[in-house]
PAMI-410746 format. One record per atom (N, C-alpha, C, CB): residue number from 1; residue in one letter; atom name; x, y, z. Coordinates in steps of 0.02 Angstrom, whole numbers, padded with zeros to 5 digits. Glycine has a CB too. Layout:
REM residues N
NUM, a, CA, X, Y, Z
...
This chain:
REM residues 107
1, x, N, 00364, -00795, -01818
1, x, CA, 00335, -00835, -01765
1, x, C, 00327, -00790, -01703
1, x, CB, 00380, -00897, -01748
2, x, N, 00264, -00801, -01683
2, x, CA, 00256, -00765, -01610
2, x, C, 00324, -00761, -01549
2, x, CB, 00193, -00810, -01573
3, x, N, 00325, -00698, -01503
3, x, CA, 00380, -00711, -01464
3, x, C, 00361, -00762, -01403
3, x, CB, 00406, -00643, -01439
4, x, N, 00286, -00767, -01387
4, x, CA, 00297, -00826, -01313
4, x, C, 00293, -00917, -01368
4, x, CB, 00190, -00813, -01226
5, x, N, 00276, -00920, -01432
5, x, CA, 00291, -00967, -01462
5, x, C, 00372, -00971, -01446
5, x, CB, 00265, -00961, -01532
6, x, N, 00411, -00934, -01460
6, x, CA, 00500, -00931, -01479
6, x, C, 00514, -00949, -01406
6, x, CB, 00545, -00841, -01510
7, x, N, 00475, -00907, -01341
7, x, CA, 00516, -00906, -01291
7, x, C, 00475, -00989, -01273
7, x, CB, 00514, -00829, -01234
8, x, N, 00441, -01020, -01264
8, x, CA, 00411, -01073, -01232
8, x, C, 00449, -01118, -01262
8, x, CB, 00339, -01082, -01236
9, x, N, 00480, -01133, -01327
9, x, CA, 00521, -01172, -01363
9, x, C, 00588, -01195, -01363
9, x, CB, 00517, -01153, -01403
10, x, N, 00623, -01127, -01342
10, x, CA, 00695, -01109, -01323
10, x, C, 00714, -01148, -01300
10, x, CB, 00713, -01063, -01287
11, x, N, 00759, -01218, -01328
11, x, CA, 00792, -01267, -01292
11, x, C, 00747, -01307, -01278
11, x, CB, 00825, -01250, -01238
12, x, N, 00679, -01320, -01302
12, x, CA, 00656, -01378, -01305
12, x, C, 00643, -01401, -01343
12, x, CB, 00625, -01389, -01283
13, x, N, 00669, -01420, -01413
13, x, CA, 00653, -01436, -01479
13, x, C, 00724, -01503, -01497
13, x, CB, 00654, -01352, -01534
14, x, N, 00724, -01542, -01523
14, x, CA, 00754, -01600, -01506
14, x, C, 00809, -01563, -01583
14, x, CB, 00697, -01690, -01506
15, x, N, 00863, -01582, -01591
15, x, CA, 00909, -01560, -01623
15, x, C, 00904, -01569, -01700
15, x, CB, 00961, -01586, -01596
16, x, N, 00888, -01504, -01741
16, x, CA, 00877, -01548, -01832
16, x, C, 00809, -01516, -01831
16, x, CB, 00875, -01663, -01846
17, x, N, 00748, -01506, -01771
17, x, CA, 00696, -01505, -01782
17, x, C, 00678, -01426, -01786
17, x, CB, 00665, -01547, -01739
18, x, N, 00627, -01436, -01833
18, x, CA, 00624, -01373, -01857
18, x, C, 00519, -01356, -01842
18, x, CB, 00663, -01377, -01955
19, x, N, 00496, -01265, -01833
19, x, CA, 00435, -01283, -01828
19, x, C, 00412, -01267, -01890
19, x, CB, 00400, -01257, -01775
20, x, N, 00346, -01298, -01918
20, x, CA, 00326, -01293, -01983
20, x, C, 00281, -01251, -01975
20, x, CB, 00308, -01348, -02016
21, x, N, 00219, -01254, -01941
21, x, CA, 00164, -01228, -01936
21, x, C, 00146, -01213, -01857
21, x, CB, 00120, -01270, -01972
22, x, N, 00094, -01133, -01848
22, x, CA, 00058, -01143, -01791
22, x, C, 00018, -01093, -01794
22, x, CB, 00091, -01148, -01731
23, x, N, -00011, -01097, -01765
23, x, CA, -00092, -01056, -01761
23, x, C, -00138, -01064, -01674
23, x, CB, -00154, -01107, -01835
24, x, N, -00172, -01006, -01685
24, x, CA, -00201, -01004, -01617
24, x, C, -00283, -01028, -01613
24, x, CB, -00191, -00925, -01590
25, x, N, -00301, -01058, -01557
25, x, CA, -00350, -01098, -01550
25, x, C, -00404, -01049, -01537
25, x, CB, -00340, -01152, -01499
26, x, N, -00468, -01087, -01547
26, x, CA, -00529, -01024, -01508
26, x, C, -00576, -01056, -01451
26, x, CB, -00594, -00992, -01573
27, x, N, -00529, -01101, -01421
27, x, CA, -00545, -01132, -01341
27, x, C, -00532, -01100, -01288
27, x, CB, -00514, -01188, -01324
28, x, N, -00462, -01103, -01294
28, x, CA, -00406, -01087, -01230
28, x, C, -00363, -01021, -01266
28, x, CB, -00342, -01169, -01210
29, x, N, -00377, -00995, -01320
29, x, CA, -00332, -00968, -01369
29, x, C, -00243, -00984, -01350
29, x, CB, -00353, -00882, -01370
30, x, N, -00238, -01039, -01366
30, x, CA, -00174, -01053, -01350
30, x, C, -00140, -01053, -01428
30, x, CB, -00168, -01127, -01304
31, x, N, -00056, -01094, -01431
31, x, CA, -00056, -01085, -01480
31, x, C, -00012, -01156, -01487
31, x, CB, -00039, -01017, -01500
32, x, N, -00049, -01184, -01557
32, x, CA, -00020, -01261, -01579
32, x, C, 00028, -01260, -01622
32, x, CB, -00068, -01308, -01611
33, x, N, 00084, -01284, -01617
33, x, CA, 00143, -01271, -01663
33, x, C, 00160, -01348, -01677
33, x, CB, 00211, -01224, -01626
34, x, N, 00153, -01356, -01753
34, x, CA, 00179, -01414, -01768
34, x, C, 00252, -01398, -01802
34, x, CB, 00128, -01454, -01812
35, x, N, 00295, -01450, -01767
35, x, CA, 00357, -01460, -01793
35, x, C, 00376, -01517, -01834
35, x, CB, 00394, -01460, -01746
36, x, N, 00430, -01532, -01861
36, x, CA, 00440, -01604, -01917
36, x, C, 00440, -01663, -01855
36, x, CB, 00537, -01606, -01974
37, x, N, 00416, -01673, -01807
37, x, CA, 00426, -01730, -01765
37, x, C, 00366, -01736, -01714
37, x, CB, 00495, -01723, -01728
38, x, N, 00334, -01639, -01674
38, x, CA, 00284, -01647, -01644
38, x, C, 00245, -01611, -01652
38, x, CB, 00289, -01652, -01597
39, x, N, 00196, -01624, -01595
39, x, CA, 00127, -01568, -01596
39, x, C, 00133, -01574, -01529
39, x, CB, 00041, -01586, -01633
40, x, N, 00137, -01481, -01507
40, x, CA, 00141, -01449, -01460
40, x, C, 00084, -01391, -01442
40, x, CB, 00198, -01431, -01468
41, x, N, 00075, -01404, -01382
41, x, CA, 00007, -01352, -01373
41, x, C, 00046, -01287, -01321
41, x, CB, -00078, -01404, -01320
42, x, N, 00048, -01231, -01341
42, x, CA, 00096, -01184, -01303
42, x, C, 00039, -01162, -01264
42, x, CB, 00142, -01122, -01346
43, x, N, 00029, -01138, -01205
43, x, CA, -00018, -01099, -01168
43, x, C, 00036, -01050, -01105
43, x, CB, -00081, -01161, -01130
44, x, N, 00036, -00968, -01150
44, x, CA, 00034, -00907, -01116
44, x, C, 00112, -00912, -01139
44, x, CB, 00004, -00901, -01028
45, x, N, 00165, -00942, -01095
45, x, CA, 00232, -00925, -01103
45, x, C, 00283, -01016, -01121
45, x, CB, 00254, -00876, -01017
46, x, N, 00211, -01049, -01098
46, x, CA, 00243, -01122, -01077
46, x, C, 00219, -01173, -01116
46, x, CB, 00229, -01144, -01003
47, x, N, 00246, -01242, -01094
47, x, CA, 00220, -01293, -01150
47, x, C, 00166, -01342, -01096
47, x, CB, 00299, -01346, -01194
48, x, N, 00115, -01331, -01144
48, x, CA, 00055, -01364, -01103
48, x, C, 00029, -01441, -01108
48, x, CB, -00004, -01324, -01121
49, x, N, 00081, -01456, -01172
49, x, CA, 00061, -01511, -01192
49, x, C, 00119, -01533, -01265
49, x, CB, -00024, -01500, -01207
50, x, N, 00124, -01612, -01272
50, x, CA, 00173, -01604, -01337
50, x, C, 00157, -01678, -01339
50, x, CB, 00267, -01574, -01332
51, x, N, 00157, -01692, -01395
51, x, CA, 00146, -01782, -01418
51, x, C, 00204, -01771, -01511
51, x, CB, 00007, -01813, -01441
52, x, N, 00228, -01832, -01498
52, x, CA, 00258, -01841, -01552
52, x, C, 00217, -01868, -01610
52, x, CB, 00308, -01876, -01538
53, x, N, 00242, -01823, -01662
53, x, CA, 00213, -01831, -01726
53, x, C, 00189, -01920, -01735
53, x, CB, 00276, -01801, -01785
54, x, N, 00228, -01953, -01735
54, x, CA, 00240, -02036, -01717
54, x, C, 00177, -02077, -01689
54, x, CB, 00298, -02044, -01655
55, x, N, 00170, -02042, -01623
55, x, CA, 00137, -02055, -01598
55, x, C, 00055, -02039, -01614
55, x, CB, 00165, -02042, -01556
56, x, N, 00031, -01981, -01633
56, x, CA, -00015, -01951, -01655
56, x, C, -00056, -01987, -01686
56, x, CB, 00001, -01909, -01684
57, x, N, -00134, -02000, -01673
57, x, CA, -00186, -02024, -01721
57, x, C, -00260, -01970, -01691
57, x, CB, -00198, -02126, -01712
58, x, N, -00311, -01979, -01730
58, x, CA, -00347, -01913, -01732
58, x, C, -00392, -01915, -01789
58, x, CB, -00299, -01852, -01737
59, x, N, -00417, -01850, -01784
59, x, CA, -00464, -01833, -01827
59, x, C, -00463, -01752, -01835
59, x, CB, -00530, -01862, -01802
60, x, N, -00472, -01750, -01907
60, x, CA, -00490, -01669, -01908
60, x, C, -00562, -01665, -01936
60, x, CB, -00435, -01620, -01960
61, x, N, -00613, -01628, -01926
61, x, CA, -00692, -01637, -01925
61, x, C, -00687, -01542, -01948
61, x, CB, -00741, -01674, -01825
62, x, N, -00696, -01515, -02014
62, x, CA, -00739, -01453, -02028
62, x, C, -00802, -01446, -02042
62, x, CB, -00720, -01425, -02071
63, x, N, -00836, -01413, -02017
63, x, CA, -00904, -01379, -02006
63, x, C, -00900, -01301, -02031
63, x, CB, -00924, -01384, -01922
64, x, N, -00933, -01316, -02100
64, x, CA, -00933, -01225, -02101
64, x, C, -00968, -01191, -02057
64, x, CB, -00960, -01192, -02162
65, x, N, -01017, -01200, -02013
65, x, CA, -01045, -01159, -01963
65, x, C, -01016, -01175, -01871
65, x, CB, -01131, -01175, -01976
66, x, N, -00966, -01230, -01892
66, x, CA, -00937, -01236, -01798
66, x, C, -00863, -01229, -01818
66, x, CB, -00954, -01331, -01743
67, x, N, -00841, -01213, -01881
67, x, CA, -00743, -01222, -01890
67, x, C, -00708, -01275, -01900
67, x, CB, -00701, -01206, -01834
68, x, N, -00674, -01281, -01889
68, x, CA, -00619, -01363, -01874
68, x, C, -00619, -01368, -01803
68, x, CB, -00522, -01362, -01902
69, x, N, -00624, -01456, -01790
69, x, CA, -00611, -01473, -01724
69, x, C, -00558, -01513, -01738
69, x, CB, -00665, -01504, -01683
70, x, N, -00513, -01538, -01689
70, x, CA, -00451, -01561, -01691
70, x, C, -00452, -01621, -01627
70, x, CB, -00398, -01496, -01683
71, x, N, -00461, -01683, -01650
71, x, CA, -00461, -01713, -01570
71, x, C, -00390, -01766, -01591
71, x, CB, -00556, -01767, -01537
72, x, N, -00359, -01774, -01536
72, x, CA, -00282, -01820, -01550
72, x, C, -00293, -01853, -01484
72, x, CB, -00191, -01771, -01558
73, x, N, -00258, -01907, -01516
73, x, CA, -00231, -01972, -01458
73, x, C, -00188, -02008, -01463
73, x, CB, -00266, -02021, -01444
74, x, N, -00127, -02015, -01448
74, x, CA, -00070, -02051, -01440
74, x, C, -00115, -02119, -01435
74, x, CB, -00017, -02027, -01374
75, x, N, -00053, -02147, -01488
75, x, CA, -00057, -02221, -01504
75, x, C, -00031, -02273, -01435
75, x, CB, -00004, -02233, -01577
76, x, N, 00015, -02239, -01423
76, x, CA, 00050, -02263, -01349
76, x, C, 00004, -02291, -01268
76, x, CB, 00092, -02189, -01326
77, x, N, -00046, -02212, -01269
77, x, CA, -00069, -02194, -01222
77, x, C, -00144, -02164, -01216
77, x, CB, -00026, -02162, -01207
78, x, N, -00178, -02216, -01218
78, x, CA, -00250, -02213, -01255
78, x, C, -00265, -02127, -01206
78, x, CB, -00320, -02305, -01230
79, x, N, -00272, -02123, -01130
79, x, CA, -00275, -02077, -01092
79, x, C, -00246, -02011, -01113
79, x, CB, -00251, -02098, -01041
80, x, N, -00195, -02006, -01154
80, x, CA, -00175, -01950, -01178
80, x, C, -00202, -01940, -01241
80, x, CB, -00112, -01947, -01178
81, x, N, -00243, -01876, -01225
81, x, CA, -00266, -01827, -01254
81, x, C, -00271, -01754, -01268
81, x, CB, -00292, -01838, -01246
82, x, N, -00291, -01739, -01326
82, x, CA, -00271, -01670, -01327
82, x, C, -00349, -01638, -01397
82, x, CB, -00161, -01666, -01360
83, x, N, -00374, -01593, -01377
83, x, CA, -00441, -01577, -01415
83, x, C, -00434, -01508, -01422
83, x, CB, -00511, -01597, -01379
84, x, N, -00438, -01475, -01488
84, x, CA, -00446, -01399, -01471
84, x, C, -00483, -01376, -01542
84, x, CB, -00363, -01354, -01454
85, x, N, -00509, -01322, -01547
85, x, CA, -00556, -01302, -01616
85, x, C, -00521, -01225, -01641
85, x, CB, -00657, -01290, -01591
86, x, N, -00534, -01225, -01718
86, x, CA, -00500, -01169, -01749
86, x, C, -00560, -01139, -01787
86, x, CB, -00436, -01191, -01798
87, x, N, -00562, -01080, -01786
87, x, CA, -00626, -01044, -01838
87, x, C, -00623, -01050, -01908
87, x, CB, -00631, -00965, -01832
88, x, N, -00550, -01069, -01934
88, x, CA, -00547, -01084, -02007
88, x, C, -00503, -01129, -02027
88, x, CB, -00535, -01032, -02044
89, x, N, -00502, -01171, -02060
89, x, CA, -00417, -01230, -02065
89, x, C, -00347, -01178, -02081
89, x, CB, -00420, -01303, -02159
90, x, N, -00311, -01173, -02070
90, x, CA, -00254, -01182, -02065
90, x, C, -00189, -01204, -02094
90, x, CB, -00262, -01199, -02039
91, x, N, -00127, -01193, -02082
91, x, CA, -00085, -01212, -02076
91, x, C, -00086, -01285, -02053
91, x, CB, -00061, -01172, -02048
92, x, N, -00104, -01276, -01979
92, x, CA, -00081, -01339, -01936
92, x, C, -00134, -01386, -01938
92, x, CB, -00064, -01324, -01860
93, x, N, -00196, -01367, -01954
93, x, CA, -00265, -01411, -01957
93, x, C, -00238, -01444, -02047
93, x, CB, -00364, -01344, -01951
94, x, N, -00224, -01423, -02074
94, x, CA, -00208, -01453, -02151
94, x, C, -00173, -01520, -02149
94, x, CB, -00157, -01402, -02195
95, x, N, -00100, -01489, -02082
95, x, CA, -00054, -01535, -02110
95, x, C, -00089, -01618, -02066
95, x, CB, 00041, -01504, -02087
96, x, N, -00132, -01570, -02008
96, x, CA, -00132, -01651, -01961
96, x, C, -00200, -01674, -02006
96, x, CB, -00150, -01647, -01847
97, x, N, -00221, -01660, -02040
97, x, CA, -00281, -01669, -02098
97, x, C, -00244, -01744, -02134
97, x, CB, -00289, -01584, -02167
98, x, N, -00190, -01712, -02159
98, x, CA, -00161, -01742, -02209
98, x, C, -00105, -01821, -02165
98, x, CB, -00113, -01668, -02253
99, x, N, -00086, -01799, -02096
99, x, CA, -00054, -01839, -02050
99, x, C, -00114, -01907, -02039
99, x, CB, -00034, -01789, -01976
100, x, N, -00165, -01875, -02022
100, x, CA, -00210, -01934, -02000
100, x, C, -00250, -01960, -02054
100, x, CB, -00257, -01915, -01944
101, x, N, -00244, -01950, -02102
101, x, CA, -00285, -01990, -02167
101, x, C, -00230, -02037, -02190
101, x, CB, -00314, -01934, -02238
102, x, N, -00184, -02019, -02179
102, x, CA, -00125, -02071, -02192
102, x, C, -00109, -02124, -02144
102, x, CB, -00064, -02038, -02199
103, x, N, -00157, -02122, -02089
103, x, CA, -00125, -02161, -02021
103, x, C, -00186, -02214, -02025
103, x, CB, -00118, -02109, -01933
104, x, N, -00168, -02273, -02001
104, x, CA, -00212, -02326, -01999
104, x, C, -00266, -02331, -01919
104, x, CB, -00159, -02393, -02011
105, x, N, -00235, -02283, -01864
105, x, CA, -00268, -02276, -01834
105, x, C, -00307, -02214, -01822
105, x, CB, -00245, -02296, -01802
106, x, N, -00374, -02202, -01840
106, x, CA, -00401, -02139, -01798
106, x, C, -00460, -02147, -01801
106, x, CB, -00387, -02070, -01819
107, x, N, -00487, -02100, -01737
107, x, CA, -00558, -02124, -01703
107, x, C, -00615, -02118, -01742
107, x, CB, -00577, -02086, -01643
């Protein structure tokens, strides 16, 4: 795992939780780390963003000529949002692939 992934994380990961997947975006080139509970958007050293797995509904959309797009929205909090695109699926585009086809809500 990357070191500003490790250092942005350090003591903020809820106890038991572990990260599964992450990969870097080709927006903001940040980097999305899914763990067994969330999805976290790291940007540079820090956490830019985090919604619980729970909470999470969405869409994953591939385009062989535009990549994967990734758009999420807390079930909670229609206003919270989070959108970012990858040049090829992934790790983390797979699993929320597989998260939101299973969820009864997504856009």
């Amino acid at each position: 795992m990357r070191w500003r992934i490790r250092a942005a994380l350090l003591g903020q990961l809820a106890a038991g939780d572990e990260v599964r997947a992450a990969a870097r975006d080709e927006i903001g080139r940040d980097y999305w780390v899914l763990t067994d509970r969330e999805l976290i958007q790291v940007k540079g050293r820090a956490i830019a963003a985090r919604m619980l797995l729970t909470d999470a509904a969405g869409t994953v959309t591939a385009q062989q000529s535009a990549g994967v797009t990734i758009r999420v929205h807390s079930r909670r909090n229609r206003d919270k949002q989070l959108l970012t695109s990858f040049r090829k699926p992934n790790a983390v585009t797979r699993r929320l692939a597989d998260l939101f086809e299973g969820s009864a809500s997504t856009e």
